[in-house]
Each structure stands twice: as C-alpha cells, then as structure tokens.
SEVOZA-531244 format. One record per atom (N, C-alpha, C): residue in three letters; x, y, z. Coordinates in steps of 0.05 Angstrom, whole numbers, plus 32768, in hexadecimal, padded with zeros to 4 digits. Example, Ala and Ser with C-alpha at 12.3 -4.5 7.8 and 13.67 -1.06 7.14 Angstrom:
<sites>
Ala81087F8E809CAla80F67FA6809CAla81087FBE809CSer81017FD3808ESer81117FEB808FSer81028001809D
</sites>
This chain:
<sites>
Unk7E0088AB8A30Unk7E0988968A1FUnk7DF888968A05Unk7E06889489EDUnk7DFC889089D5Unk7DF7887889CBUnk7DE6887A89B5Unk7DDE886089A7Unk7DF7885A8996Unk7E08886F8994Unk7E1E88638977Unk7E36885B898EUnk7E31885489A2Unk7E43884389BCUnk7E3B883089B9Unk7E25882989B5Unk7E20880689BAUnk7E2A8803899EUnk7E2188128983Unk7E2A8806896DUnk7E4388028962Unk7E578813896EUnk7E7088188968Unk7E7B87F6897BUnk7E6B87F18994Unk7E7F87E289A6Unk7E7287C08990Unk7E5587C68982Unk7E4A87A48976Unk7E5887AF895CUnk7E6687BE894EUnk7E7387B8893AUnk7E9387A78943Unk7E9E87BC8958Unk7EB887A7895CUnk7EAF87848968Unk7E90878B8969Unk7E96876D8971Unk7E8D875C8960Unk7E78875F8941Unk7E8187548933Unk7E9A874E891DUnk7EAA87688921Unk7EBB875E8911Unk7EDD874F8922Unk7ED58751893AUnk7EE7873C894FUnk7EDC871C8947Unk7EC0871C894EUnk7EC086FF8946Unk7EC086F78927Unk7EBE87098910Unk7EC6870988F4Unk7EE086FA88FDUnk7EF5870C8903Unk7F0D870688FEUnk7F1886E68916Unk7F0986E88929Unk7F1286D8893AUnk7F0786B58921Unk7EF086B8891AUnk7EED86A4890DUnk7EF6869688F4Unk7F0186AC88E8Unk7F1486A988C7Unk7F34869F88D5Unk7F3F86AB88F3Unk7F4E86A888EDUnk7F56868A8905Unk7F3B867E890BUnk7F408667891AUnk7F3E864D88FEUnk7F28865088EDUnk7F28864988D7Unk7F3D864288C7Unk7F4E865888C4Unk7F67865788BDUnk7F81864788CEUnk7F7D863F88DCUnk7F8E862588F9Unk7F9B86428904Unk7F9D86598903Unk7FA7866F8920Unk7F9D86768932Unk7F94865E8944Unk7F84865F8961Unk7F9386778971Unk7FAD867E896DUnk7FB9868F897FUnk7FB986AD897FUnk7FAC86B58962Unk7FAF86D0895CUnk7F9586D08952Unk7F8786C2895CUnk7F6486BF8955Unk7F5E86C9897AUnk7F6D86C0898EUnk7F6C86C289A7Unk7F7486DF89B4Unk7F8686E78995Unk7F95870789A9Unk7F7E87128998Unk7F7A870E897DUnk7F64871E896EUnk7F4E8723898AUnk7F4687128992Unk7F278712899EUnk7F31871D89BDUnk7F48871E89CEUnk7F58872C89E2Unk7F59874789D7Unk7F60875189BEUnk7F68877189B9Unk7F49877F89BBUnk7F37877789AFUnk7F16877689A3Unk7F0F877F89C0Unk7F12876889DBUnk7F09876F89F3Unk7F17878B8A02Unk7F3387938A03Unk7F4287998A06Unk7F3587B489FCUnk7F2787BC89E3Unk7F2B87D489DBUnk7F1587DB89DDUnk7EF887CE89DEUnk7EE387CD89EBUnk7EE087D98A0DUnk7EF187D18A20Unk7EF987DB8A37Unk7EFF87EE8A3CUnk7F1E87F78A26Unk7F1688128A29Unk7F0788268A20Unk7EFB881A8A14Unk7EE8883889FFUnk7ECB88358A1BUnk7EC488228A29Unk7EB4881E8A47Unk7EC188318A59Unk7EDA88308A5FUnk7EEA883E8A73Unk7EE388568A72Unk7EEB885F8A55Unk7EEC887B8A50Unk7ECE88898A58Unk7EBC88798A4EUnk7E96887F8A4AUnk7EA3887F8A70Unk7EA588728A7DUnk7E9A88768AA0Unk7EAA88878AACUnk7EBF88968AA2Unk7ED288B58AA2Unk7EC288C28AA4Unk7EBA88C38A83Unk7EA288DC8A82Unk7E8A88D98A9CUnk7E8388C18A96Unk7E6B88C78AAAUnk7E7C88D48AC8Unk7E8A88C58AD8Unk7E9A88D88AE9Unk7E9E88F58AEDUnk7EA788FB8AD6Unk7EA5891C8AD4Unk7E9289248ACAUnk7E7889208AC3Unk7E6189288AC7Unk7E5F89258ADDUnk7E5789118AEEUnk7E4F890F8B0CUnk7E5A89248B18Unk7E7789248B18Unk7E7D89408B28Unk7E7789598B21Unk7E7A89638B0DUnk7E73897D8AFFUnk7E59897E8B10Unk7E3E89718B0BUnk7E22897A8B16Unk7E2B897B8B36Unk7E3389688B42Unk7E39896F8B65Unk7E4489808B6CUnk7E5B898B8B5CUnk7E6E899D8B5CUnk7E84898B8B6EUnk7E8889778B69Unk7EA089708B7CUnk7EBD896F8B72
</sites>
C-alpha cells in the first residue's frame, strides 16, 4: 500500500465535503446526500480493488 492511497482517498474526501457543504448551503439537501453517497461509493471501490490485489499477492507467494 502506497502513501498516494491515503492521499488520493483525503482528496476525494475533501472535495465530497467541499461539495456536500456549498451544496446544502445552497437548500439541495438531496444531492448534497447523493454527492456525499457517490464520494463513499467510489472510495469503496478503489478499497475493494487495493484488497484484490492484496489477494493475489497472498496467493502468488503460497502458490495457491
């Protein structure tokens, strides 16, 4: 795991709560809510993908 993983996942997360806060500010509680749902959403999988890899590392060294 890399350092530009944690930074890549605290940039989407300041600019989720950027946007989640301009656009509650603005009275669209509801697309301030999918904003900050897509943010998690895409966060997860870019996690998923990182515990793949680790997976097929694990197997590659066991040979399984």
């Amino acid at each position: 795991m890399s350092v530009d993983l944690i930074f890549q996942i605290a940039a989407i997360g300041i600019l989720v709560s950027v946007l989640n806060q301009v656009l509650i500010r603005s009275g669209r509680e509801e697309q301030a809510m999918m904003t900050t749902l897509a943010g998690l959403i895409f966060v997860l999988l870019i996690i998923v993908r990182q515990i793949s890899m680790l997976f097929e590392t694990v197997k590659s060294v066991f040979g399984l």
